[in-house]
VOBA-993847 format. One record per residue (C-alpha): residue in one letter; x, z, y. Coordinates in nm, 4 decimals, always signed. Example, Ala and Ser with C-alpha at 12.3 -4.5 7.8 and 13.67 -1.06 7.14 Angstrom:
# VOBA-993847
- A,+1.2300,+0.7800,-0.4500
- S,+1.3670,+0.7140,-0.1060
# end
This chain:
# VOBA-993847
- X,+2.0813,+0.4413,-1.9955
- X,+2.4921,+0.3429,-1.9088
- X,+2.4284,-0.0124,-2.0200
- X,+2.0961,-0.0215,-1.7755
- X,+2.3244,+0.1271,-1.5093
- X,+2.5772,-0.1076,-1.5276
- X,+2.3795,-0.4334,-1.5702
- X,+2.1822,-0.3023,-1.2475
- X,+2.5087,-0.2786,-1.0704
- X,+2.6720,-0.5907,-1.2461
- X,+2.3009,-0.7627,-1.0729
- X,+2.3645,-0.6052,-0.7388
- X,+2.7280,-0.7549,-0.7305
- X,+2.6048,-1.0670,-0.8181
- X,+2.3050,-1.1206,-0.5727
- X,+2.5551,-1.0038,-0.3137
- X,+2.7937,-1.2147,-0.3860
- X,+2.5067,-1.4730,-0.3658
- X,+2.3927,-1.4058,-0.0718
- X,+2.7211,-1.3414,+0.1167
- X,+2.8081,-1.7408,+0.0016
- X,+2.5293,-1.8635,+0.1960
- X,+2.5890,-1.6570,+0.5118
- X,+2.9422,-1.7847,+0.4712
- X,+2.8406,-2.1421,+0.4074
- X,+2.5572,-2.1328,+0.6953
- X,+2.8421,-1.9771,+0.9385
- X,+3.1445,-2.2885,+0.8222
- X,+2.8819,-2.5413,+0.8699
- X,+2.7424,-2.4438,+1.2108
- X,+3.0747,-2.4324,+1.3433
- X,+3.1395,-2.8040,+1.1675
- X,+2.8225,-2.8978,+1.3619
- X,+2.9320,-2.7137,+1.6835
- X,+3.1917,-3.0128,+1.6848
- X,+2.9665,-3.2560,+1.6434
- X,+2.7895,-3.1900,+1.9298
- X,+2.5255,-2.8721,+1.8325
- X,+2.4515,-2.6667,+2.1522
- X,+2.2606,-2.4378,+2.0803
- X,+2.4027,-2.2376,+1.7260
- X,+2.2498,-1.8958,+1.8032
- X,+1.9686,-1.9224,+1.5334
- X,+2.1881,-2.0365,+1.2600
- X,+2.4395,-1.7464,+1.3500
- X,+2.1531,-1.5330,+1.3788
- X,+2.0640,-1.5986,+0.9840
- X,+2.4190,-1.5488,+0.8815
- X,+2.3919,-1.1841,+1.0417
- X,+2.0644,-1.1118,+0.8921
- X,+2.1814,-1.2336,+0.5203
- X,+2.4728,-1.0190,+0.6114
- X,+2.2366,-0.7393,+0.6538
- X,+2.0664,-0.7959,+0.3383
- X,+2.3522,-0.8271,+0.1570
- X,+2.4671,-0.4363,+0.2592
- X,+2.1465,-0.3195,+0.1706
- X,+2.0191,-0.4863,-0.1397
- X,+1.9583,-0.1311,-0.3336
- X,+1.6861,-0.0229,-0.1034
- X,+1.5257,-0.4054,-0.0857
- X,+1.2074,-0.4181,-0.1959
- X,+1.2170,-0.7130,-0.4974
- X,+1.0638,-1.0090,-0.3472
- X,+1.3086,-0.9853,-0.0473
- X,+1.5936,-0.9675,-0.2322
- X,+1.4752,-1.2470,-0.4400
- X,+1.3426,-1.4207,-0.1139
- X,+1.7638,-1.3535,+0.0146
- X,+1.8999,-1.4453,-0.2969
- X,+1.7393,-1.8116,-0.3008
- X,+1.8596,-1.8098,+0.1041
- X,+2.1574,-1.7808,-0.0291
- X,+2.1911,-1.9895,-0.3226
- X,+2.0025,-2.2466,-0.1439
- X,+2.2704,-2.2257,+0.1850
- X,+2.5761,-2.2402,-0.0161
- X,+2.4616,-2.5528,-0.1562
- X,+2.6685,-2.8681,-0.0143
- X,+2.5076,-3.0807,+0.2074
- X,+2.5175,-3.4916,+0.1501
# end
């Protein structure tokens, strides 16, 4: 029952780590594009904070939304080209 324990919380620190990447990554590359030019960055910022959000809370997340956060995530901190 340990091992199930820990793997949960091994999964938890994972996701979150996941997820905080992206929110990161969204945030570094909105301010990039503020540079450039973008005007309006509230929306973008506004994702970051709600990732955030998730990311605090992932033990009381219903599966598909931390699933749904976790691809956010993995799918943010991917680089752009």
């Amino acid at each position: 029952m340990k091992a199930q324990g820990d793997r949960a919380a091994e999964r938890r620190r994972e996701d979150r780590a996941l997820i905080e990447a992206g929110a990161a990554a969204l945030r570094h590359r909105t301010n990039q594009d503020r540079y450039g030019g973008l005007s309006h960055p509230d929306a973008a910022y506004a994702l970051a904070s709600v990732l955030d959000a998730l990311s605090f809370g992932l033990r009381e997340l219903p599966d598909d939304v931390r699933a749904a956060a976790v691809a956010a995530g993995v799918e943010l901190s991917k680089k752009r080209t």
